[in-house]
Backbone bond lengths (Angstrom), bond angles and torsions (degrees), N, CA, C in turn:
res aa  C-N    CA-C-N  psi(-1)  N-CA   C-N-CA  omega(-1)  CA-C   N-CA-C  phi
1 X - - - 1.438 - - 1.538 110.59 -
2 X 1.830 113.02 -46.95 1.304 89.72 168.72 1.088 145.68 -81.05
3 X 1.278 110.27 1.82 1.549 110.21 178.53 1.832 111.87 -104.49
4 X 1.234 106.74 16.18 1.557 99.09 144.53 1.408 122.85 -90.29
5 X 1.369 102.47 -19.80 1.668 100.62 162.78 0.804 129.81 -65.03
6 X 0.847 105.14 -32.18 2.077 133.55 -167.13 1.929 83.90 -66.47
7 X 1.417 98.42 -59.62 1.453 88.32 -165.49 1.720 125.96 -70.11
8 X 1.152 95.21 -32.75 1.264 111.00 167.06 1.423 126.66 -50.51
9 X 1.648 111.08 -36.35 1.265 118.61 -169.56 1.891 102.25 -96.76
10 X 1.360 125.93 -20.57 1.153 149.93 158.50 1.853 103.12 -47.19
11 X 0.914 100.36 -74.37 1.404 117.30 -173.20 1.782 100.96 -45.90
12 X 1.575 101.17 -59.52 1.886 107.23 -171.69 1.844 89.70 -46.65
13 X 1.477 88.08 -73.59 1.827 95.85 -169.47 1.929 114.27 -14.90
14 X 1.944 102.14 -63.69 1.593 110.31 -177.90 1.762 118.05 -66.72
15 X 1.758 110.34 -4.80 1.191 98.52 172.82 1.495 120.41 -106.41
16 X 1.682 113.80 -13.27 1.132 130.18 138.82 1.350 142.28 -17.68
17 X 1.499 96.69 -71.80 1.635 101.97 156.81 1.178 122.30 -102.36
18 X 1.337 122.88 38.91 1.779 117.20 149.09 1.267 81.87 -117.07
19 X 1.446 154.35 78.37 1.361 159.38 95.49 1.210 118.05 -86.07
20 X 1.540 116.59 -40.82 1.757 131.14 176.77 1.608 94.51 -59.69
21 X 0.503 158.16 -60.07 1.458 163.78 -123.39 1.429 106.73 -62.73
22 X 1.267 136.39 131.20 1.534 141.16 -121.55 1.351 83.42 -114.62
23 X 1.735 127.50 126.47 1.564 128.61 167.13 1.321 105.04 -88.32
24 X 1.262 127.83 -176.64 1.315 139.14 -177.82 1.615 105.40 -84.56
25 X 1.198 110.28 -34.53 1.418 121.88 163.92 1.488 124.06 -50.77
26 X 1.440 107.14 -33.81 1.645 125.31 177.22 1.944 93.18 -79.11
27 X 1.152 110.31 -64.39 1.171 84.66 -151.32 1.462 105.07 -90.94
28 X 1.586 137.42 15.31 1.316 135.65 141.51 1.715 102.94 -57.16
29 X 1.542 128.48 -57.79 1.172 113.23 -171.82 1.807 110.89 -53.69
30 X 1.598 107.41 -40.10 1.610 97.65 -169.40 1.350 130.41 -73.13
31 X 1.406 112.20 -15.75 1.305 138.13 -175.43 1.883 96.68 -79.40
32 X 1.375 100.04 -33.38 1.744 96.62 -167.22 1.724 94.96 -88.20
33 X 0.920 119.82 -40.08 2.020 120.60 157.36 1.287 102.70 -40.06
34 X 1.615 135.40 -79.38 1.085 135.01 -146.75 1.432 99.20 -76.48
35 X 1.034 138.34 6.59 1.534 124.18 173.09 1.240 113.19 -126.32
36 X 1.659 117.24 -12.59 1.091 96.51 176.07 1.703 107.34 95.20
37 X 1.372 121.61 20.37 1.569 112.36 -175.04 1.354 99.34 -102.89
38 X 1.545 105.06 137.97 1.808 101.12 136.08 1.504 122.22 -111.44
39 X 1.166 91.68 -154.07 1.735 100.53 -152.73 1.141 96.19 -61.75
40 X 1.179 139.59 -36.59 1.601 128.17 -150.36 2.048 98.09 -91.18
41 X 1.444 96.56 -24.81 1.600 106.19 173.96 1.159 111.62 -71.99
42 X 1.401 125.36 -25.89 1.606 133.52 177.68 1.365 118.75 -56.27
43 X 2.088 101.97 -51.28 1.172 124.92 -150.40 1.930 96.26 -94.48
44 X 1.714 115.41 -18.07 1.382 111.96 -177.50 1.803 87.96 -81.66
45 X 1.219 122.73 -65.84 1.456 117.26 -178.88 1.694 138.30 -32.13
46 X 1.743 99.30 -35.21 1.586 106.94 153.61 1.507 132.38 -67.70
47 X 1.596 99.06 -36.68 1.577 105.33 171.52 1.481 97.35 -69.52
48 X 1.279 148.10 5.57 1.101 116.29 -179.15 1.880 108.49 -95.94
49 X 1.297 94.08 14.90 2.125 92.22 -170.24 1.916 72.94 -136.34
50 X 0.672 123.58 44.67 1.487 130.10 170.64 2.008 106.26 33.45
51 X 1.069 105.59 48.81 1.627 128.06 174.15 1.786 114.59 -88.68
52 X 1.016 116.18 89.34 1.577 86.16 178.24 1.449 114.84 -103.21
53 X 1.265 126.92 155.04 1.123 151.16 -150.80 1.649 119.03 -138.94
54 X 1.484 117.57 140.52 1.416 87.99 164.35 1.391 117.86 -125.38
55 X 1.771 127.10 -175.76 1.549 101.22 -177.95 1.502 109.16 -94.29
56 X 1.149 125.41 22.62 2.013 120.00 147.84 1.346 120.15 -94.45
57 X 1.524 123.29 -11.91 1.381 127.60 165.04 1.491 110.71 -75.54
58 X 1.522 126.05 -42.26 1.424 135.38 166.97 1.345 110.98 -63.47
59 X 1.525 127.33 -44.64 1.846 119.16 146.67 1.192 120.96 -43.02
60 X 1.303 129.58 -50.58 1.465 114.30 169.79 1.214 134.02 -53.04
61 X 1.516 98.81 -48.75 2.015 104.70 174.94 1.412 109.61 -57.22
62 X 1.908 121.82 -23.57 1.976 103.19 -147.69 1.736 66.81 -101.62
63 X 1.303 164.09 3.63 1.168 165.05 -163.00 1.567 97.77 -63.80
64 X 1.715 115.29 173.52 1.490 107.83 163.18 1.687 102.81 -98.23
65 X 0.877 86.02 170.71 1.771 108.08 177.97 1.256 132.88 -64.82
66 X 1.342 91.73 -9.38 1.865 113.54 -179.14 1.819 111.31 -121.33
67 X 1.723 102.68 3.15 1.394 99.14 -179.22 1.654 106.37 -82.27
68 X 1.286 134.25 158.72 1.311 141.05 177.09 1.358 115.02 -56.89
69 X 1.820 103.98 -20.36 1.641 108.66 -167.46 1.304 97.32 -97.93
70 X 0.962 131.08 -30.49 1.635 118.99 -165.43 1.211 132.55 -45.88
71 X 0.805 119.52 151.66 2.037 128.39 -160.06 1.678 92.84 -133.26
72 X 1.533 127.58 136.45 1.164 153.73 133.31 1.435 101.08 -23.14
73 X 1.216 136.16 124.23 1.613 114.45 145.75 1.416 102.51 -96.84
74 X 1.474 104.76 157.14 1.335 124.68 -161.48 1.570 117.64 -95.95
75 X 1.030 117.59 157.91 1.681 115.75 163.81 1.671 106.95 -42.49
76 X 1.187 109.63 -71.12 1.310 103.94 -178.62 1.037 131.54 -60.42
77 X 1.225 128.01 -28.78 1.098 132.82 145.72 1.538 138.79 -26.03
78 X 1.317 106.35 -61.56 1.348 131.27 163.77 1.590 108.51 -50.33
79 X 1.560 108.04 -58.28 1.678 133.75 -158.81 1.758 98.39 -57.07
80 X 1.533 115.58 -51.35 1.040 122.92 141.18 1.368 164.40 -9.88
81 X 1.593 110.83 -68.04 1.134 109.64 144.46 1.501 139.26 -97.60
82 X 1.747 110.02 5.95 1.152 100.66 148.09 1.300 141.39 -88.88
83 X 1.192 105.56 -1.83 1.441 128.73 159.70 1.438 112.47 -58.82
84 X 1.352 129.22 -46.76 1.664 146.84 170.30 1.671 106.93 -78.02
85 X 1.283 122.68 -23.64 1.633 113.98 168.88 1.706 100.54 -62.81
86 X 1.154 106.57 -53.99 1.328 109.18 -169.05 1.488 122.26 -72.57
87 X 1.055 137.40 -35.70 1.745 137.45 121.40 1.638 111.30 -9.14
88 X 1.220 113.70 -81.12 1.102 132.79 169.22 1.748 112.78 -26.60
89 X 1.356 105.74 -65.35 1.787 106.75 -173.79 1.601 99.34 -75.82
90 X 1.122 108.75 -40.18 1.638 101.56 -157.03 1.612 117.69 -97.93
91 X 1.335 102.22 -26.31 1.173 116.52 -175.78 1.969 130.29 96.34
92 X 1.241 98.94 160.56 1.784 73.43 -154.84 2.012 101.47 -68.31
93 X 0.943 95.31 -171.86 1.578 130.91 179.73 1.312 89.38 -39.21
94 X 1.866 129.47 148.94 1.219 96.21 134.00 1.947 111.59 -116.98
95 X 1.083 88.84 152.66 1.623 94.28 171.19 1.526 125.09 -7.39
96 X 1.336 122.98 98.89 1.360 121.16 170.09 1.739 115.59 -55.74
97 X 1.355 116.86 127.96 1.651 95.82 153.19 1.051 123.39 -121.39
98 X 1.555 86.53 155.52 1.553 101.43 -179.31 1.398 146.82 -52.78
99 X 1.199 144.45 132.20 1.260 106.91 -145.44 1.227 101.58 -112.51
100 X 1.541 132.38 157.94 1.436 149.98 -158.41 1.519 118.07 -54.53
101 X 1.417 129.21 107.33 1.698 116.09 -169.31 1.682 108.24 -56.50
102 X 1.425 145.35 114.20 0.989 135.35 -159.16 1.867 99.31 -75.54
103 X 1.389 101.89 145.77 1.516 112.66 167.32 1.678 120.40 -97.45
104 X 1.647 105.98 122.50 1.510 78.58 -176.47 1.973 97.04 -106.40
105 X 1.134 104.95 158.35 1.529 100.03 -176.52 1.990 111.39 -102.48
């Protein structure tokens, strides 16, 4: 007897947390909390990896999940502008150089 509970309550627990499980939608909204962006900060940060975006596609993603408008954000999407957060905070690349063909004499 107890270990159908056991399983039962096993089972709730493992379907539990594959519901928690963080969408791209979650962590575009938390990333745009924790920094402090709006839309127009969203849309300068994508142009910076040459992404463009617009601000009713960024309404759709921060939308709820049950609104008619909502949009998925995508891997690339995401892949994207965190690629441009980090541009953004740190600044771009700078120039590698090349290094000198050695001469031997």
């Amino acid at each position: 007897m107890s270990y159908d509970i056991s399983l039962k309550l096993n089972k709730h627990i493992f379907e539990k947390n594959l519901f928690m499980a963080l969408t791209n939608n979650d962590i575009m909204k938390k990333l745009r909390v924790a920094h402090k962006l709006r839309d127009d900060d969203i849309v300068k940060i994508c142009s910076l990896v040459d992404f463009a975006v617009s601000k009713s596609e960024l309404g759709a993603i921060f939308r709820n999940e049950n609104h008619e408008k909502y949009m998925e954000c995508g891997d690339q999407f995401l892949r994207n502008f965190l690629n441009g957060l980090v541009i953004h905070l740190r600044g771009p690349m700078p120039e590698r150089k090349k290094p000198e063909p050695k001469t031997t004499i």
